[in-house]
ZALUMNU-962093 format. One record per atom (N, C-alpha, C): residue number from 1; residue in three letters; x, y, z. Coordinates in Angstrom, 2 decimals. Example, Ala and Ser with C-alpha at 12.3 -4.5 7.8 and 13.67 -1.06 7.14 Angstrom:
BEGIN
<node 1, "Ala", <13.19, -5.69, 7.80>>
<node 1, "Ala", <12.30, -4.50, 7.80>>
<node 1, "Ala", <13.20, -3.30, 7.80>>
<node 2, "Ser", <12.85, -2.25, 7.08>>
<node 2, "Ser", <13.67, -1.06, 7.14>>
<node 2, "Ser", <12.90, 0.03, 7.87>>
This chain:
BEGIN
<node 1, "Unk", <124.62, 112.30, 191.21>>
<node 1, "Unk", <123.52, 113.20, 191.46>>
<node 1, "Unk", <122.29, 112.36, 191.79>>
<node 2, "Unk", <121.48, 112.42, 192.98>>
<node 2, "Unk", <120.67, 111.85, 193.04>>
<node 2, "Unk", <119.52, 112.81, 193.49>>
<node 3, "Unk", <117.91, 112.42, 192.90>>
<node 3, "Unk", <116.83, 113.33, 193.40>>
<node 3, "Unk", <116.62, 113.94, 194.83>>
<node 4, "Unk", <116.91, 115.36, 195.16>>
<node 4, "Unk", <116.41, 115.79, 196.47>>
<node 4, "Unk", <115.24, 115.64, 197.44>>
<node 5, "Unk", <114.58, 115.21, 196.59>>
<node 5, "Unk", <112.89, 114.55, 196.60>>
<node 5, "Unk", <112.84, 113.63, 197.84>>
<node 6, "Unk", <112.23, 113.60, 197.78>>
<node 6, "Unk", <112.03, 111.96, 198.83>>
<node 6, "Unk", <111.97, 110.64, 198.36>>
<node 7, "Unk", <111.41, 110.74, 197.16>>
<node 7, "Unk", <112.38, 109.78, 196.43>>
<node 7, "Unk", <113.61, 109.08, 196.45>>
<node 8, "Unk", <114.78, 109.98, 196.31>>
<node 8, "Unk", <115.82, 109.69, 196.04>>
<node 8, "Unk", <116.70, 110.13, 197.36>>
<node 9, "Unk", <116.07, 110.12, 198.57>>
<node 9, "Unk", <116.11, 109.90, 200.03>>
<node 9, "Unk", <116.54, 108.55, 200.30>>
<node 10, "Unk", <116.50, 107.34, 200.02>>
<node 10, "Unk", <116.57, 106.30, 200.37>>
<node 10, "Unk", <117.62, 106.03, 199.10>>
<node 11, "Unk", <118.06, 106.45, 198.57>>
<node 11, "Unk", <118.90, 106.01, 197.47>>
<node 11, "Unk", <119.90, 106.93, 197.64>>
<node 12, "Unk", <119.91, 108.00, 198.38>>
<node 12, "Unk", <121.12, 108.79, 199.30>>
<node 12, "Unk", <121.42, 108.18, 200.32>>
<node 13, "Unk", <120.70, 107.58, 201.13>>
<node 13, "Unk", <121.64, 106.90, 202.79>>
<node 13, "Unk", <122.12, 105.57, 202.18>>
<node 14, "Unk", <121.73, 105.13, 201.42>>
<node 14, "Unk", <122.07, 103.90, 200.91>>
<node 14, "Unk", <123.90, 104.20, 200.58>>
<node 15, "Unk", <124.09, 104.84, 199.44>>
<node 15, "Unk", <125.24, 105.21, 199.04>>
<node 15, "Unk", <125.90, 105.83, 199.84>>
<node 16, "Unk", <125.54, 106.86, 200.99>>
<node 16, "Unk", <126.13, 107.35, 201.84>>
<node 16, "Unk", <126.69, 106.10, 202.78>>
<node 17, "Unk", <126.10, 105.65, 202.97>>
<node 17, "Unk", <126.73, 103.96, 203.87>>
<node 17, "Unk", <128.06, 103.40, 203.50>>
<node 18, "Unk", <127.96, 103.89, 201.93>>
<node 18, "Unk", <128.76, 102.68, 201.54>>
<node 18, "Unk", <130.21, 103.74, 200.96>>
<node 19, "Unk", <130.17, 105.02, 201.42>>
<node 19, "Unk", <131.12, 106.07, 201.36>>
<node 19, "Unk", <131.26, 106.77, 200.40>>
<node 20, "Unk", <129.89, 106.99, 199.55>>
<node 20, "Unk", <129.88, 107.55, 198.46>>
<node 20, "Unk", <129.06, 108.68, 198.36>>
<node 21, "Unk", <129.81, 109.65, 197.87>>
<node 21, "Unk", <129.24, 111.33, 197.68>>
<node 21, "Unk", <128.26, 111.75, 197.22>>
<node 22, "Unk", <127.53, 112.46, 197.24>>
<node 22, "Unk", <126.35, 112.11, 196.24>>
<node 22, "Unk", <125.94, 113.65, 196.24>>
<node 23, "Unk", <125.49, 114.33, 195.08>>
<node 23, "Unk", <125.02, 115.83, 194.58>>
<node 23, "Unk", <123.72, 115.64, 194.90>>
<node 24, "Unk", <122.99, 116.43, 195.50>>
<node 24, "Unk", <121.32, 116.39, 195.30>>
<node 24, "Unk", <121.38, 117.61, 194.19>>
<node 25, "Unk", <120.08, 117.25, 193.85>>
<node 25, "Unk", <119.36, 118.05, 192.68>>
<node 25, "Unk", <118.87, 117.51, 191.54>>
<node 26, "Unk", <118.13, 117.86, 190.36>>
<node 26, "Unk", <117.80, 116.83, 189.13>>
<node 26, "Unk", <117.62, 117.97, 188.14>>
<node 27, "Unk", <116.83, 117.63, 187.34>>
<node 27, "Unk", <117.03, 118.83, 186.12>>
<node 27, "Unk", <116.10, 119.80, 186.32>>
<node 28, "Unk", <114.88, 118.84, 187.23>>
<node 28, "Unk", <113.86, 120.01, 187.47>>
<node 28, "Unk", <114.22, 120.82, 188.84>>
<node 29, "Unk", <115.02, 120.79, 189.49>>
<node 29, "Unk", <114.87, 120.99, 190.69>>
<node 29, "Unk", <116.29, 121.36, 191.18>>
<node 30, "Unk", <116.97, 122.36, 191.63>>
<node 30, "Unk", <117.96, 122.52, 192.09>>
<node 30, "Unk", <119.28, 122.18, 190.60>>
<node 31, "Unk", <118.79, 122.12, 189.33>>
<node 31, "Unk", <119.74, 121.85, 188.26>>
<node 31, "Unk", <120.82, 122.57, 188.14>>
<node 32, "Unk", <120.88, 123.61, 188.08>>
<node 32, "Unk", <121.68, 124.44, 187.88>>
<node 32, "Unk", <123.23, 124.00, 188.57>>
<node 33, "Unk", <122.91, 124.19, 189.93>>
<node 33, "Unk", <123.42, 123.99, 191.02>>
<node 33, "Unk", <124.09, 122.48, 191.02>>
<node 34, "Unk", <123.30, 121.45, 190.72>>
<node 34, "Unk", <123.81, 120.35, 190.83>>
<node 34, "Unk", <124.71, 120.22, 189.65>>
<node 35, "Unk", <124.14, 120.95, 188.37>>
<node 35, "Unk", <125.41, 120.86, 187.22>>
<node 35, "Unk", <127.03, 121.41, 187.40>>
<node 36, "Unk", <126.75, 122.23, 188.11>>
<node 36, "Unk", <127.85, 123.33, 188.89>>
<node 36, "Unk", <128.84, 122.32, 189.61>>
<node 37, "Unk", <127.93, 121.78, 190.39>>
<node 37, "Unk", <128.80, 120.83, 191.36>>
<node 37, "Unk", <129.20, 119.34, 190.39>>
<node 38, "Unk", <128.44, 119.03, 189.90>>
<node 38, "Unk", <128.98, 117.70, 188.86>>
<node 38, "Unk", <130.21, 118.24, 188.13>>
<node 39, "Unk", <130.39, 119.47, 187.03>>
<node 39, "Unk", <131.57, 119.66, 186.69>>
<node 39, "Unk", <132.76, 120.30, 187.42>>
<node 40, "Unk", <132.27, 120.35, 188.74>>
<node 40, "Unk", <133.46, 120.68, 189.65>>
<node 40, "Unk", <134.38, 119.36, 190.45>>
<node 41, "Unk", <133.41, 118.90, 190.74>>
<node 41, "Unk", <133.55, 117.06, 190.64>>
<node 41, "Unk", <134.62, 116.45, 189.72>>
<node 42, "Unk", <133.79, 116.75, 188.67>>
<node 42, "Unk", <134.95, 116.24, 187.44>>
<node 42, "Unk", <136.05, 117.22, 187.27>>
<node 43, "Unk", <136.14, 117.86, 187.22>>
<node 43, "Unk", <137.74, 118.71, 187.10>>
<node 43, "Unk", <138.49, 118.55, 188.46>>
<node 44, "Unk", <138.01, 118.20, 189.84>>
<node 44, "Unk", <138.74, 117.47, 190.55>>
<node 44, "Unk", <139.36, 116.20, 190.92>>
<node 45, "Unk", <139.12, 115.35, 189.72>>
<node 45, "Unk", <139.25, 114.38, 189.26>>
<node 45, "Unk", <138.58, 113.50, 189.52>>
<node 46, "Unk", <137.14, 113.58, 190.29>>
<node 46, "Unk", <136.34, 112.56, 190.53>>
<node 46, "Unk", <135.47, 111.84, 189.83>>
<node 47, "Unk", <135.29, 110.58, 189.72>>
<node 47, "Unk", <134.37, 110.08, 188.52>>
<node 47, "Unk", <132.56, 110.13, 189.50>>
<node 48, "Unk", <131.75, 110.42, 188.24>>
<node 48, "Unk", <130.16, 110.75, 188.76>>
<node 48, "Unk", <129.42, 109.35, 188.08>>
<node 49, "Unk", <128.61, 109.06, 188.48>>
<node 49, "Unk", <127.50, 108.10, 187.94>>
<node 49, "Unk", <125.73, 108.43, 187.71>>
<node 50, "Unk", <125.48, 108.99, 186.62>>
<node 50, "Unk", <124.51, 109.11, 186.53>>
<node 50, "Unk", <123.23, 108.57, 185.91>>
<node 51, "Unk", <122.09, 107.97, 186.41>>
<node 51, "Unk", <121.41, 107.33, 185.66>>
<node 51, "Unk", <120.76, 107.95, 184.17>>
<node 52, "Unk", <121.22, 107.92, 182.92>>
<node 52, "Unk", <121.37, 108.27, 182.01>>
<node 52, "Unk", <119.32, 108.74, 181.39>>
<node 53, "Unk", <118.69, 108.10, 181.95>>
<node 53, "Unk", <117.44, 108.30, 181.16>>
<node 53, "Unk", <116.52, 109.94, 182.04>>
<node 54, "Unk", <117.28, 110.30, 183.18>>
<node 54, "Unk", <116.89, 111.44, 183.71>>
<node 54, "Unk", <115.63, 111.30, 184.79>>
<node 55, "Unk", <115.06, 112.46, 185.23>>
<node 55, "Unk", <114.25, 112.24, 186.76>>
<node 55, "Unk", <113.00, 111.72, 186.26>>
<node 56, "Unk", <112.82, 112.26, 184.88>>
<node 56, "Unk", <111.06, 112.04, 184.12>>
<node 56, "Unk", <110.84, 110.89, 183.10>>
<node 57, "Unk", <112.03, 110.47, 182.63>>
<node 57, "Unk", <112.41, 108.85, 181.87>>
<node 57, "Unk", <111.86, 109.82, 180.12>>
<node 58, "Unk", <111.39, 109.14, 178.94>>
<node 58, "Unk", <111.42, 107.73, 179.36>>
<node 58, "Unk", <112.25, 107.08, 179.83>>
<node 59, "Unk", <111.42, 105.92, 180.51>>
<node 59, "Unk", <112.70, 104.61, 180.62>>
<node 59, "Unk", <113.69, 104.20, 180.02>>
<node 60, "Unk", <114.67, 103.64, 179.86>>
<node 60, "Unk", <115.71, 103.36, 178.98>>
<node 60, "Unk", <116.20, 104.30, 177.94>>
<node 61, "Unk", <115.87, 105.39, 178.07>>
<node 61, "Unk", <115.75, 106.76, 176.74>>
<node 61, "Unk", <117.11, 107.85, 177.58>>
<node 62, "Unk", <118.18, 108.07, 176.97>>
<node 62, "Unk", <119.09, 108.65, 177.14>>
<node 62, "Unk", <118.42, 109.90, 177.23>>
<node 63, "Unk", <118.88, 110.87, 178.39>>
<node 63, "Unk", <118.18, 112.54, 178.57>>
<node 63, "Unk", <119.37, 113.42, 178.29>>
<node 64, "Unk", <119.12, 114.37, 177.47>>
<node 64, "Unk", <119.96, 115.19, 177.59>>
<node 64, "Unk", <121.25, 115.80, 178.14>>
<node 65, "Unk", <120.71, 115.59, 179.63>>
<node 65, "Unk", <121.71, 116.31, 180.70>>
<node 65, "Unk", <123.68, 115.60, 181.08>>
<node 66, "Unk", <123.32, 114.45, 180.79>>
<node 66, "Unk", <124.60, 113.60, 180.37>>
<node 66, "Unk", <125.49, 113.61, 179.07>>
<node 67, "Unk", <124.93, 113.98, 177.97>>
<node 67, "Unk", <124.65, 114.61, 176.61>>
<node 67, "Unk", <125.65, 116.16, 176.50>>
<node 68, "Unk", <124.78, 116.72, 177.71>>
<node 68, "Unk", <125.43, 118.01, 177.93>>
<node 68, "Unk", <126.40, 118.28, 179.05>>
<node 69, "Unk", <126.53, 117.50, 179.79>>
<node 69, "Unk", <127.85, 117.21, 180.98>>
<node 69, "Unk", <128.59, 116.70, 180.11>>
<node 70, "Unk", <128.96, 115.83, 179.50>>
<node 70, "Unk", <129.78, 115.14, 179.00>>
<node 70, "Unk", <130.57, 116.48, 177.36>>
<node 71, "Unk", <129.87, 116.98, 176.78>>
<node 71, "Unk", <130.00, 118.22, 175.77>>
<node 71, "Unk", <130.46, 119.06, 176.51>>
<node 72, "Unk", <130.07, 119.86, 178.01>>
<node 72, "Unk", <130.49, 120.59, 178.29>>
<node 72, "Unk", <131.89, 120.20, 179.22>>
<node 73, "Unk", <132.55, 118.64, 179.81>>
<node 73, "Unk", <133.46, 118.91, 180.39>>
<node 73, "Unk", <134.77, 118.19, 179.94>>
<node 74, "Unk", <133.87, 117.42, 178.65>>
<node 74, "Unk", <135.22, 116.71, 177.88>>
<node 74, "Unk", <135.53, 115.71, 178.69>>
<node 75, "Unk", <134.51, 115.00, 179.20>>
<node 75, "Unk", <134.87, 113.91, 180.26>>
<node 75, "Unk", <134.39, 112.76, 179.11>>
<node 76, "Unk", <134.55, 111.69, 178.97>>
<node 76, "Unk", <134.20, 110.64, 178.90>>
<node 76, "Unk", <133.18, 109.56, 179.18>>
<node 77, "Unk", <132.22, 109.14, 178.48>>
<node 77, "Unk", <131.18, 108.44, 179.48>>
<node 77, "Unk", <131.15, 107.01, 179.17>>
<node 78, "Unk", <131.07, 106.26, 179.96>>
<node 78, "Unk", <131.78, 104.76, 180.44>>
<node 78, "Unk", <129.94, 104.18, 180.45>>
<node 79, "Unk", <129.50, 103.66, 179.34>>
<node 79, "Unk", <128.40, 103.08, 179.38>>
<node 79, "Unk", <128.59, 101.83, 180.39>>
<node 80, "Unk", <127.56, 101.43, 181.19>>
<node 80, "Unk", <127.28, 100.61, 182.47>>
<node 80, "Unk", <125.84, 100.28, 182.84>>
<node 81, "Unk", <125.92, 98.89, 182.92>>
<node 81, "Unk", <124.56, 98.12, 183.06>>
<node 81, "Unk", <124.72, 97.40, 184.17>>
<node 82, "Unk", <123.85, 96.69, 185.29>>
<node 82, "Unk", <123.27, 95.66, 186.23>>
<node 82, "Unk", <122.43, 95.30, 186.04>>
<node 83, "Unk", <122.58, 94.06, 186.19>>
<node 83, "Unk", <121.17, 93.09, 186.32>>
<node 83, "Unk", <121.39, 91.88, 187.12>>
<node 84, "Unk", <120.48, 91.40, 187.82>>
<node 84, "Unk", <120.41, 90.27, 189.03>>
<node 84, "Unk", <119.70, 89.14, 188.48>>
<node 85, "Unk", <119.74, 88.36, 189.39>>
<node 85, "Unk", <118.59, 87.07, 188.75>>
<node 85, "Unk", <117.61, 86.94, 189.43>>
<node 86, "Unk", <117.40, 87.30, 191.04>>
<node 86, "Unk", <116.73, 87.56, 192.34>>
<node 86, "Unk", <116.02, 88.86, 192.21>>
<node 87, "Unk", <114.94, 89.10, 191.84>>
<node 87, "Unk", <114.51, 90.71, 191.52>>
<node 87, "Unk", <113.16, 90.66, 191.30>>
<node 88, "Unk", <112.77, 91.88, 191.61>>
<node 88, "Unk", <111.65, 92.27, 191.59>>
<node 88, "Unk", <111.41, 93.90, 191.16>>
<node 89, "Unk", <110.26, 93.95, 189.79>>
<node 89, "Unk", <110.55, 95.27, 189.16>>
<node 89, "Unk", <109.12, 96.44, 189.60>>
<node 90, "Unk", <110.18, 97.38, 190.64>>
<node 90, "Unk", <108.84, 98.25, 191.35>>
<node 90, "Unk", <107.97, 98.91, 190.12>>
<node 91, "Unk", <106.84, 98.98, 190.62>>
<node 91, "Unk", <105.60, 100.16, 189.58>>
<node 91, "Unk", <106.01, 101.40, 189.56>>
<node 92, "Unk", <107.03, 101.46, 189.07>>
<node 92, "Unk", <107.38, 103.11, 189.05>>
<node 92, "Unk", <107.84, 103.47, 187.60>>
<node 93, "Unk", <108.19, 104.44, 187.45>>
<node 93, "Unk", <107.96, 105.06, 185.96>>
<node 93, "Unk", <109.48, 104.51, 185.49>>
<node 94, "Unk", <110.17, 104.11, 185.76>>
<node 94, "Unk", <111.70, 103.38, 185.48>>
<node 94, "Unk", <111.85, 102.43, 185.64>>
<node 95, "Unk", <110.16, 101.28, 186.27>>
<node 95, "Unk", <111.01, 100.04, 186.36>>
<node 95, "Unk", <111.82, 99.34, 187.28>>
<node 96, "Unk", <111.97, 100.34, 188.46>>
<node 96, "Unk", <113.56, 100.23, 189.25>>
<node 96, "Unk", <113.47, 98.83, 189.75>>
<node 97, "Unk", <114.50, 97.93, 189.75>>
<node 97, "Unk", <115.14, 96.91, 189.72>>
<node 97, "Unk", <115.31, 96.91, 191.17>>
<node 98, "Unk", <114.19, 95.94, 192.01>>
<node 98, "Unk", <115.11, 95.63, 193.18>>
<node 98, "Unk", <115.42, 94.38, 193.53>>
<node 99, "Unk", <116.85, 94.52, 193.51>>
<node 99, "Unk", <117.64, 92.84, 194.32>>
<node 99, "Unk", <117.24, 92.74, 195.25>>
<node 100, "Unk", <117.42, 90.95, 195.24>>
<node 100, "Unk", <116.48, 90.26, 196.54>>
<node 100, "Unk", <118.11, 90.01, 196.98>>
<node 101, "Unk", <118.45, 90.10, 198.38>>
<node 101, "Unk", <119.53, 89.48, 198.87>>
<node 101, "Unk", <120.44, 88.89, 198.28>>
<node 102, "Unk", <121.47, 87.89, 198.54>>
<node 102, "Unk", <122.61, 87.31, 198.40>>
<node 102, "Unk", <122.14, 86.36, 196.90>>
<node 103, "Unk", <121.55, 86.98, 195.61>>
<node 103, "Unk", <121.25, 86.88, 194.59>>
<node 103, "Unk", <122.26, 87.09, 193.68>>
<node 104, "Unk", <123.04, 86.65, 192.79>>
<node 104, "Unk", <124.05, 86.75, 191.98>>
<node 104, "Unk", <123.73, 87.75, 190.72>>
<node 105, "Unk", <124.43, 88.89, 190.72>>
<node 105, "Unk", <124.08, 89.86, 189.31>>
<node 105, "Unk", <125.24, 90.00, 188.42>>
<node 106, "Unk", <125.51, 90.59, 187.63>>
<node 106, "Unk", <126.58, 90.82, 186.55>>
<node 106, "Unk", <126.30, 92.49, 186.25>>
<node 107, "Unk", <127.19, 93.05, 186.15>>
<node 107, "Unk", <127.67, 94.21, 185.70>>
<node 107, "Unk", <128.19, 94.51, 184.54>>
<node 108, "Unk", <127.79, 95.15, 183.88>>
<node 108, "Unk", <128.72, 94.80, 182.50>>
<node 108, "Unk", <128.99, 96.63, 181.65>>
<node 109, "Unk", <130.31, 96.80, 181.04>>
<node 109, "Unk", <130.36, 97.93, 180.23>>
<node 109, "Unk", <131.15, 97.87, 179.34>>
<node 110, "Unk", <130.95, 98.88, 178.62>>
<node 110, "Unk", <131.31, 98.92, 177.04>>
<node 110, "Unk", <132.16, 99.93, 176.96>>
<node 111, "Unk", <132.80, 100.03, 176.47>>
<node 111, "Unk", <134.47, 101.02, 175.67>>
<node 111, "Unk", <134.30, 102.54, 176.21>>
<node 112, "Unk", <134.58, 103.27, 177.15>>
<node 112, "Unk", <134.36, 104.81, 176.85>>
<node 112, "Unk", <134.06, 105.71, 175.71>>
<node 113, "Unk", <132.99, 106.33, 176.04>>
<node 113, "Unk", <132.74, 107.36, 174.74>>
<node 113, "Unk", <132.92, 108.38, 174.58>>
<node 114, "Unk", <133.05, 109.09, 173.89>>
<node 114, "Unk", <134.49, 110.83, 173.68>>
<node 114, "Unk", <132.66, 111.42, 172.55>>
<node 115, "Unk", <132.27, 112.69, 173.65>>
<node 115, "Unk", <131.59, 113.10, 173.20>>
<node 115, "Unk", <132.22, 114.08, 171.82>>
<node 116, "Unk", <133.66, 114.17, 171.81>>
<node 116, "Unk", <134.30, 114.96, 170.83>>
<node 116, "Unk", <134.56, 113.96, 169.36>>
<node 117, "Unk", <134.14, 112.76, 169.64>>
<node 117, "Unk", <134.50, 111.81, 168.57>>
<node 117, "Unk", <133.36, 111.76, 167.54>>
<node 118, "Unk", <132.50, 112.27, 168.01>>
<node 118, "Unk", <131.14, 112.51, 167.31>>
<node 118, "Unk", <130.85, 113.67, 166.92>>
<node 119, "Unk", <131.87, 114.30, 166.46>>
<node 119, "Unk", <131.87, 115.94, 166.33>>
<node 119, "Unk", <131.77, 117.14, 166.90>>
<node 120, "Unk", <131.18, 116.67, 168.27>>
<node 120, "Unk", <130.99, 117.67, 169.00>>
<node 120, "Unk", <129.00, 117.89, 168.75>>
<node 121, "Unk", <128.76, 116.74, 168.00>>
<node 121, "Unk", <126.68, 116.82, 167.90>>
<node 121, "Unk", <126.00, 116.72, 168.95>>
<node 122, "Unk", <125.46, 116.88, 169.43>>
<node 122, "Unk", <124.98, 116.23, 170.80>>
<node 122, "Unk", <123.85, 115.35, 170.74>>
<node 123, "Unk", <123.64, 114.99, 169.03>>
<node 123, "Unk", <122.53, 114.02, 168.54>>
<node 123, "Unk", <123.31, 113.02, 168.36>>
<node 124, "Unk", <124.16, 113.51, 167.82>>
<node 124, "Unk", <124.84, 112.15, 167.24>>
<node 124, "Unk", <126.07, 111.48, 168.40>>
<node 125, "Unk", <126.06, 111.79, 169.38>>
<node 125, "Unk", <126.62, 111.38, 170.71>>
<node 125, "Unk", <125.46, 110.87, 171.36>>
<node 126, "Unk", <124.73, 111.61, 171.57>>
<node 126, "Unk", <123.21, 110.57, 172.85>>
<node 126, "Unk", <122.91, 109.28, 171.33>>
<node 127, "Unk", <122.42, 110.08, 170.54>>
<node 127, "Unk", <122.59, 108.14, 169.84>>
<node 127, "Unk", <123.64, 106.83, 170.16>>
<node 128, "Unk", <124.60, 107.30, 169.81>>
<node 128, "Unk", <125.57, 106.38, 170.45>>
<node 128, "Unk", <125.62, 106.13, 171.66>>
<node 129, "Unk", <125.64, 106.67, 172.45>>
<node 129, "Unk", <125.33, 106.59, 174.05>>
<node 129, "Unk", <124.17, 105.41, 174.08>>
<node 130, "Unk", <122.95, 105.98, 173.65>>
<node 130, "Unk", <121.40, 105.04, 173.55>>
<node 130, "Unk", <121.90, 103.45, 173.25>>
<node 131, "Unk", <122.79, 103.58, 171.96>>
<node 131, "Unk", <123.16, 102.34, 171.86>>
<node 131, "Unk", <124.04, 101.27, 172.76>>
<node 132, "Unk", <124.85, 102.15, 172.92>>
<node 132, "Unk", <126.08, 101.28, 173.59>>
<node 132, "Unk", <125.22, 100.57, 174.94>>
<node 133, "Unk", <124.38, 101.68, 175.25>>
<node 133, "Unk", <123.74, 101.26, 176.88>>
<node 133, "Unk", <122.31, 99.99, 176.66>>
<node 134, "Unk", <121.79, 100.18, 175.78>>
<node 134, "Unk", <121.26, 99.17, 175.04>>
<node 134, "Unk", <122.22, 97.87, 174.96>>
<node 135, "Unk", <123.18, 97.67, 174.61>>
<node 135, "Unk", <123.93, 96.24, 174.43>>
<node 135, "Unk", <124.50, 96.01, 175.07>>
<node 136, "Unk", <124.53, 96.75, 176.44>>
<node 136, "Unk", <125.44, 96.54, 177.94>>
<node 136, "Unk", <124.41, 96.08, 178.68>>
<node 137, "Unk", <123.22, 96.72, 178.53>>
<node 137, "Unk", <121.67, 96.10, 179.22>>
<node 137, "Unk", <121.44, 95.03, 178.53>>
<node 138, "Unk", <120.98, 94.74, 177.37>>
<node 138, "Unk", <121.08, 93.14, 176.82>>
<node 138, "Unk", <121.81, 92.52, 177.23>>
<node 139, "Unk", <123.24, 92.34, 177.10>>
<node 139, "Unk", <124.04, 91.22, 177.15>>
<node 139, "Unk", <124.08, 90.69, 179.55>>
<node 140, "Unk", <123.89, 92.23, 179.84>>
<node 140, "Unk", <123.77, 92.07, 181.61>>
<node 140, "Unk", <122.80, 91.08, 181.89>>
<node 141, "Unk", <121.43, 91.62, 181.31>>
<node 141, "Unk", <120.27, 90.73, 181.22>>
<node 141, "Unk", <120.32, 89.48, 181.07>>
<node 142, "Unk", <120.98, 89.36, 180.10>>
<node 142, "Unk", <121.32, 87.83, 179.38>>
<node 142, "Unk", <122.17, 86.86, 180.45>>
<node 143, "Unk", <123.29, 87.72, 180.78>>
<node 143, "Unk", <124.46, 86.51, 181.70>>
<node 143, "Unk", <123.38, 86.46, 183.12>>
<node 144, "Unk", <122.11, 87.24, 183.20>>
<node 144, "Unk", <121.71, 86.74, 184.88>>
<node 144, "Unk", <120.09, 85.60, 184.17>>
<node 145, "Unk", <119.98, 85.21, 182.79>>
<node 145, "Unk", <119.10, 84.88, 182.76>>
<node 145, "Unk", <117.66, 85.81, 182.56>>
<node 146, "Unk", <117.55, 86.84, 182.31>>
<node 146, "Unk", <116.79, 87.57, 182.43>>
<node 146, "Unk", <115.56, 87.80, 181.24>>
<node 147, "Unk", <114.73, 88.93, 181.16>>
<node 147, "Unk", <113.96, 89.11, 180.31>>
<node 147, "Unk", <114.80, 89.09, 178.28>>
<node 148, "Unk", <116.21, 89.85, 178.05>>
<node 148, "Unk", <116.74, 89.92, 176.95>>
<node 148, "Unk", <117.48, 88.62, 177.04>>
<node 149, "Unk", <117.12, 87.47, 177.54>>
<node 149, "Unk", <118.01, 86.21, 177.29>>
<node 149, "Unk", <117.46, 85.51, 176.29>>
């Protein structure tokens, strides 16, 4: 799912290039609709990637809406971090991370998480979530040299 905005205009042709599908909409804006299509996505067996802190942040702060995709489709969520060593961090309310060219990064993730393993809370799942993505961002940070090294 990426913002319909103009924003998230340049972060649609990008992925579109590279043959990847992409939902417009965000929570403020066309939500409904884009939730519709994310769990239709997933029951067709497709995997989604969503940036976990939402359109309004905070930054690094797990939002709800992944919280509640994940509760409502019994999918699994595969915590996932990047970080580069070549970068530069735009003035924007997230921080966004941009790689400089043929710059070496690391990717890194942690164990799948079963929003049903946590009872079915949706507190006590985005906690865990918060965490896991926390020590996938540290340790990413770390193997490129970065600020958590």
């Amino acid at each position: 799912m990426i913002s319909s905005y103009t924003d998230g205009e340049v972060i649609a042709r990008t992925v579109g290039h590279l043959g990847i599908r992409w939902i417009p909409g965000s929570s403020n804006h066309k939500g409904t609709r884009a939730l519709t299509s994310l769990l239709q996505a997933l029951e067709e067996g497709s995997s989604i990637g969503i940036t976990p802190d939402g359109p309004r942040g905070p930054c690094h702060e797990v939002s709800e809406g992944i919280v509640r995709l994940s509760l409502m489709s019994g999918v699994n969520v595969l915590p996932l971090s990047f970080s580069i060593r070549n970068h530069r961090f735009l003035s924007s309310w997230d921080l966004f991370l941009m790689a400089f060219p043929f710059s070496r990064g690391a990717f890194v993730w942690g164990r799948p998480l079963s929003s049903e393993s946590h009872g079915g809370s949706p507190q006590d799942f985005r906690a865990a979530l918060q965490k896991a993505l926390t020590e996938v961002t540290v340790l990413s940070d770390r193997l490129c040299g970065g600020e958590n090294a």
